[in-house]
Steps between C-alpha positions, in 0.01 A plus 500: 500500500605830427636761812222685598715731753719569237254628314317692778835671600590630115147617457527697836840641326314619248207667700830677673588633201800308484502347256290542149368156383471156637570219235453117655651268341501087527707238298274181414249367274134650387398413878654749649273744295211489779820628783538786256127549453494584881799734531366699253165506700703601803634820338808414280543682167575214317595151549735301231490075462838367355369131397802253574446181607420381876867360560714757390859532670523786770813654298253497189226684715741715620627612163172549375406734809823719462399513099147637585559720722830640291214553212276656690729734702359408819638713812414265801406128494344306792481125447 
């Protein structure tokens, strides 16, 4: 299941005016699309799905996350 305090804490960062969006993201198959469906009903701006399969390698997860959030120039990340 997907961190709901994590979420909670970067929308409050928001409402500070701390920070400007709140983009969730999850690594996993067309599943995870309901997790999303809910952060985005708790406030986020967006939410992205990378599809990869259910047993990828933590290096290959981690590689992916430092990709993403290279792309999309994100200041802060709480995992």
């Amino acid at each position: 299941p997907f961190d709901e305090i994590a979420v909670e804490e970067a929308l409050r960062i928001k409402e500070r005016g701390e920070a400007e969006e709140v983009i969730a993201v999850t690594i996993g198959d067309s599943a995870a699309q309901e997790q999303l469906r809910t952060v985005l009903a708790m406030g986020c701006d967006r939410a992205i799905l990378v599809e990869a399969p259910s047993d990828l390698e933590p290096l290959a997860v981690a590689k992916t996350l430092k990709a993403l959030v290279e792309k999309e120039d994100a200041q802060l990340v709480i995992a």
